[in-house]
C-alpha positions in Angstrom: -35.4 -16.4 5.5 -35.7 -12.6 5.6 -33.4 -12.5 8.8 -31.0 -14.8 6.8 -30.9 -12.3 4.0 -30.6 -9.8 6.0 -27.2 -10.9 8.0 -25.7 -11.5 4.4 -26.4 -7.6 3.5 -25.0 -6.5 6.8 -22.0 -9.1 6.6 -21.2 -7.8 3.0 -21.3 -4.0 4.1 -18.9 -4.6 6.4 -16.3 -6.3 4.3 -16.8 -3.8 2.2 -16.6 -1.0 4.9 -13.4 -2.6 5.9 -11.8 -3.1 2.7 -12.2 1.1 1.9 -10.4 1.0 5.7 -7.9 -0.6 5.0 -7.0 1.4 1.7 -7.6 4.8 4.1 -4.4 3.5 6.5 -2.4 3.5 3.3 -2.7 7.1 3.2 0.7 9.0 4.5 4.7 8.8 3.9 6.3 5.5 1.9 9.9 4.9 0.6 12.2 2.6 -0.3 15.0 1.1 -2.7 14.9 0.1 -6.2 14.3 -3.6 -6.7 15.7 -6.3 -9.2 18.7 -8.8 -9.7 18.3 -8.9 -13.6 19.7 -6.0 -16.1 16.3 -6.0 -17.9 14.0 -4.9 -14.8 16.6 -2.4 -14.2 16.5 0.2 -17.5 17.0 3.7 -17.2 18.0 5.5 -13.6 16.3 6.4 -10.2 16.8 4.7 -7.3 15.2 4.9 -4.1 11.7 6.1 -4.4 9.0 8.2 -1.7 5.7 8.2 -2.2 3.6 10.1 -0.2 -0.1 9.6 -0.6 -2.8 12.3 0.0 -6.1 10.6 -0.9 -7.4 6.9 -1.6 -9.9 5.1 -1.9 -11.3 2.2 -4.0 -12.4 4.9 -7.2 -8.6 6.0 -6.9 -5.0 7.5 -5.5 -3.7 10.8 -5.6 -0.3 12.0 -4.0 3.4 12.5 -5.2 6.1 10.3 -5.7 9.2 11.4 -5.9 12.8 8.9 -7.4 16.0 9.9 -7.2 17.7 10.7 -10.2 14.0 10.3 -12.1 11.1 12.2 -11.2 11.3 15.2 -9.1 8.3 15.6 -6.9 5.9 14.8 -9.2 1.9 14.8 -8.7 0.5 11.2 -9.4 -3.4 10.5 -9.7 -4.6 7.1 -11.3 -6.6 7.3 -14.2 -10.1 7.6 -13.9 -11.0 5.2 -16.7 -8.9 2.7 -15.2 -10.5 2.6 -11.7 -13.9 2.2 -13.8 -13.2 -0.8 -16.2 -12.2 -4.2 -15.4 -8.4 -3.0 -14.9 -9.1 -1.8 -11.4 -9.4 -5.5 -10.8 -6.0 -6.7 -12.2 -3.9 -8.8 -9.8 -0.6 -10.5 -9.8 1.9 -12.8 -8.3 1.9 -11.5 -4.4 -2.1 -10.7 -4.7 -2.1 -6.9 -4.4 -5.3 -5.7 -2.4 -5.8 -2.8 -5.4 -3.6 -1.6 -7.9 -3.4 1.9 -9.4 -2.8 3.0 -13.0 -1.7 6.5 -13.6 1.4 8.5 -15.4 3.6 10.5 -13.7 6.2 13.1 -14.9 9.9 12.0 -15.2 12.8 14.6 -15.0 14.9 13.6 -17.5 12.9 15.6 -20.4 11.9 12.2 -22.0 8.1 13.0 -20.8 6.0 10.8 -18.6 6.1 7.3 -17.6 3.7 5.0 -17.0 2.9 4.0 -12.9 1.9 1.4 -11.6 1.2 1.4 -7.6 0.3 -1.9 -5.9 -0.6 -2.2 -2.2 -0.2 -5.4 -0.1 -1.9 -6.7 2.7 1.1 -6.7 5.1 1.6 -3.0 4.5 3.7 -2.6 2.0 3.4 -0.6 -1.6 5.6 -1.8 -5.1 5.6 1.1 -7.8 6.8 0.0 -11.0 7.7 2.6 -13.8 7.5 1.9 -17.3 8.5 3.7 -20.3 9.2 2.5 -24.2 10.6 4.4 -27.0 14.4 6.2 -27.0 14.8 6.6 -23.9 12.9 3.2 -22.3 12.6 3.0 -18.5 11.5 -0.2 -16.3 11.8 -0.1 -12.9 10.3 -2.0 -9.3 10.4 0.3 -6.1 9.8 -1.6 -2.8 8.5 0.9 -0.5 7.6 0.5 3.4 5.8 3.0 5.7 7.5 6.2 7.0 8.3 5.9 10.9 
């Protein structure tokens, strides 16, 4: 019995050990075109979209993302609170391995918008910026690895 339990701790540290892995070789260079064949998933400008990420893990993601026509360079870092409630759980059609909650500074003097940044098993990253109020953005960024 005690050998038994033991294989089940090992086993689970290593899916866990290899599910931080997998969110380290997201770190790097992404971009890609804006997404969406309906008017109402495409408010407000940008277009394509580069993100580069400097730092993740499962507590969070910090980097800079960068649409043009929209945000200019701008720092992103998902909220702490976020990654520690139930929210760092949240998943959606497609399954995202994690997703990231954060704001991020937008160009156009309206403020910040709210991120979202969800990562894929097959290597590949969807931002979605949101914004309400007068000047209401919604947008979906398919984004690929730099070569």
């Amino acid at each position: 019995m005690l050998c038994y339990l033991g294989t089940v701790r090992l086993a689970t540290f290593l899916v866990a050990l290899a599910a931080c892995n997998d969110l380290r070789g997201f770190e790097g260079g992404w971009h890609g075109p804006r997404v969406g064949d309906v008017p109402v998933l495409t408010v407000g400008p940008g277009s394509d979209a580069q993100l580069a990420i400097d730092h993740i893990d499962r507590h969070g993601l910090a980097g800079e993302l960068t649409i043009a026509g929209l945000v200019d360079h701008a720092a992103f870092q998902s909220l702490a609170g976020a990654e520690a409630d139930v929210l760092s759980d949240m998943s959606f059609g497609g399954s995202p391995l994690r997703v990231y909650l954060g704001f991020v500074a937008i160009s156009d003097g309206g403020g910040e918008a709210f991120a979202l940044v969800a990562l894929y098993e097959d290597r590949r990253i969807e931002v979605r910026v949101l914004r309400g109020g007068t000047q209401p953005l919604y947008g979906i960024y398919a984004l690929a690895e730099d070569p």
